[in-house]
N, C-alpha and C positions, 0 to 999 in steps of 0.2 A: 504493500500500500504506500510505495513510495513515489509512486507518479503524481507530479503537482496538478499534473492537467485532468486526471480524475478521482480526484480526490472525493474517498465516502463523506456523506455530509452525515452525522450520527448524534442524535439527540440524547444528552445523560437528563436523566428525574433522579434526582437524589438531592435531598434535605442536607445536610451537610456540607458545608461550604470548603471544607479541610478534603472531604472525597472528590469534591470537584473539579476542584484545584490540582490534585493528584491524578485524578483521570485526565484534565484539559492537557496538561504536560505530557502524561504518555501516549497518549492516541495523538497529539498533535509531532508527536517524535515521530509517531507510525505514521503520517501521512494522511492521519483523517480530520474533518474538518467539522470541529465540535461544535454544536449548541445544548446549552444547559436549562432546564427547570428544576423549581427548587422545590413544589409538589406535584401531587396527582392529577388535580384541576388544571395546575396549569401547564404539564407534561402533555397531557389530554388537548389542549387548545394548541399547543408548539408543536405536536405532530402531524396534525390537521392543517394546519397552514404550512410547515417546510416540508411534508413527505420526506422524512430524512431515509437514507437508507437502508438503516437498522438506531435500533433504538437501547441503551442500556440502565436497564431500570432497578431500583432499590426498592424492597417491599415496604421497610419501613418509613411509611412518609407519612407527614403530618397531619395529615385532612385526608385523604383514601389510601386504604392497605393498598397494597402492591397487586395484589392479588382483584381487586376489582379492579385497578386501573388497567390490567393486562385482559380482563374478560371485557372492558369498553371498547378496547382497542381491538381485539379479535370480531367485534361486532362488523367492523367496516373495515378492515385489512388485514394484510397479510405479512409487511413489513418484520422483519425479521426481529426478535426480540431476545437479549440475552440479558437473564433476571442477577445481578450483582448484589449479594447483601449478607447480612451477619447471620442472618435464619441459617442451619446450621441441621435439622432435627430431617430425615427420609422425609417423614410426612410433605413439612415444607414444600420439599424439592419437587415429591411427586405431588403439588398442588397446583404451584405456579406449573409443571411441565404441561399437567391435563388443563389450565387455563389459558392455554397457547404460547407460551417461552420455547424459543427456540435452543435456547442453552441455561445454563445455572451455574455461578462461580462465586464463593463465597468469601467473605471479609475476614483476613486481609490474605490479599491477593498479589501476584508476581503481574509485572507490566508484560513481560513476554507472555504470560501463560494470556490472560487477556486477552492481547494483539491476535494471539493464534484462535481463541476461540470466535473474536472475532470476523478473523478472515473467512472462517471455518462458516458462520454464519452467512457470512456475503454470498461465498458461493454455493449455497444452497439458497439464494434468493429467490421467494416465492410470487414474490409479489406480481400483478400484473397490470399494475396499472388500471386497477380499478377507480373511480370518480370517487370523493367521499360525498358528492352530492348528487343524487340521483335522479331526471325527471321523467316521469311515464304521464306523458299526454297533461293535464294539468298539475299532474301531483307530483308534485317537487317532496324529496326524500331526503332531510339532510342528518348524515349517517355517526357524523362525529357528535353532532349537537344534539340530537334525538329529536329534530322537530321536523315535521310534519305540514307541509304547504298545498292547500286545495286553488288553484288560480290564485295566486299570492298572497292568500287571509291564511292563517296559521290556526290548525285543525288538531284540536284535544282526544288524542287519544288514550285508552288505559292500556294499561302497562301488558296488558295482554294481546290488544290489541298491535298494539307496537310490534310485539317481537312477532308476532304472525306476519306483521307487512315487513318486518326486517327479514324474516326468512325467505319470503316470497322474493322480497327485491334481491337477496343475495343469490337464487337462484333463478332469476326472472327470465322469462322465456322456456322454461322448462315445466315440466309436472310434477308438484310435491305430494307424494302418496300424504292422505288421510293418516297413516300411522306415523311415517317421518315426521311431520307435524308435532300430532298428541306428544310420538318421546320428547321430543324435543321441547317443548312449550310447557308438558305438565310431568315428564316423568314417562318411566317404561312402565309402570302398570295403569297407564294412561289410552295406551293404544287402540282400542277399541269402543272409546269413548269419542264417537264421530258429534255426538249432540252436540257437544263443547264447540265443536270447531262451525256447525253451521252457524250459532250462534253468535259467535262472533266474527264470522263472514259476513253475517247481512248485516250486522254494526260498519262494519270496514266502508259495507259497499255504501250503505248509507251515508258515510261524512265523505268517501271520496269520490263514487260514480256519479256520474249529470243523470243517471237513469240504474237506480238500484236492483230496480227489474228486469233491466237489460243491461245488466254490464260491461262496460267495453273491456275492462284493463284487470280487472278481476274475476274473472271467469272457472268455470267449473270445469270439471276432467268427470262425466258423469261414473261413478260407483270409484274412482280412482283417489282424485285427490283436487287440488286447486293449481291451474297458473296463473302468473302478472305476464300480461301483455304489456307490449312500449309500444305500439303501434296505436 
């Protein structure tokens, strides 16, 4: 990561101003080109606006664990994530791994060992260059914020409804079986509980289709599951 001309842009969130400082120094030996946040919130806000290349985060922050900030962040990317922190205990490790961390190095740490896990991250880069704001026909999707735009009035959804239209948008154009859904949204002994999800289909279509009865963009897969059109 010695090339000036493309140099990783790499976002640290970490609370501590003495780790910052330590990281800014070593990753800037290695050729990458730091931005820091100093919580979760505003980790959250600085990777939505620079799409840095990968991101290295401390669980222990002062306003959100680590741990939610890395399942915010797997909401709308894929951005490579190496979790950096004192946590120390399996659990830990395999917590942050199953909330999307692409790697785990723990406090205190060697500047080579770092460097390598972070290259190690780069090229396994996933990302594709997804939007973090989304539009299908009026409904503007924006994925970092959690909000929700019908023709540009901003549209109150519940929290269940959300993650139904986040699922949908992160697969859009495709068919999300009726079970995929349930595990995901309520739980694996969820699955078979389709009532749940019509229910809150004809909420969805309600605040976002011009014709709830005739959905353009939210549509049925009959006995199957549901797609989001962009068309």
């Amino acid at each position: 990561m010695n090339d000036t001309a493309a140099r990783p842009r790499v976002l640290v969130i970490d609370d501590e101003v003495q780790i910052r400082r330590l990281l800014r120094v070593t990753l800037e030996a290695g050729g990458v080109e730091v931005r820091e946040a100093e919580n979760g919130q505003l980790g959250l806000t600085e990777a939505a606006a620079l799409q840095p290349e990968a991101i290295i985060l401390d669980l222990g922050l002062p306003d959100l664990d680590g741990i939610e900030v890395l399942r915010r962040l797997r909401e709308w990317t894929q951005i490579p994530i190496l979790v950096l922190t004192a946590r120390d205990l399996e659990q830990q490790k395999i917590a942050a791994l199953d909330a999307g961390a692409d790697d785990y190095l723990t406090k205190p740490f060697s500047g080579g060992e770092l460097l390598a896990r972070l290259r190690a991250i780069l090229r396994r880069v996933r990302t594709t260059g997804e939007p973090a704001i989304v539009s299908i026909g009026e409904i503007e999707v924006d994925l970092p914020a959690r909000v929700v735009r019908r023709a540009g009035q901003e549209v109150h959804l519940t929290a269940k409804e959300y993650a139904l239209l986040r699922l949908l948008v992160q697969h859009r154009g495709k068919v999300v079986t009726h079970r995929q859904i349930l595990r995901e949204l309520w739980g694996p002994h969820a699955e078979e509980n389709t009532g749940y999800l019509r229910v809150h289909m004809l909420h969805l279509r309600q605040k976002l289709e011009a014709d709830p009865q005739k959905p353009k963009h939210l549509t049925t897969e009959s006995g199957i599951g549901y797609r989001l059109w962009e068309g």
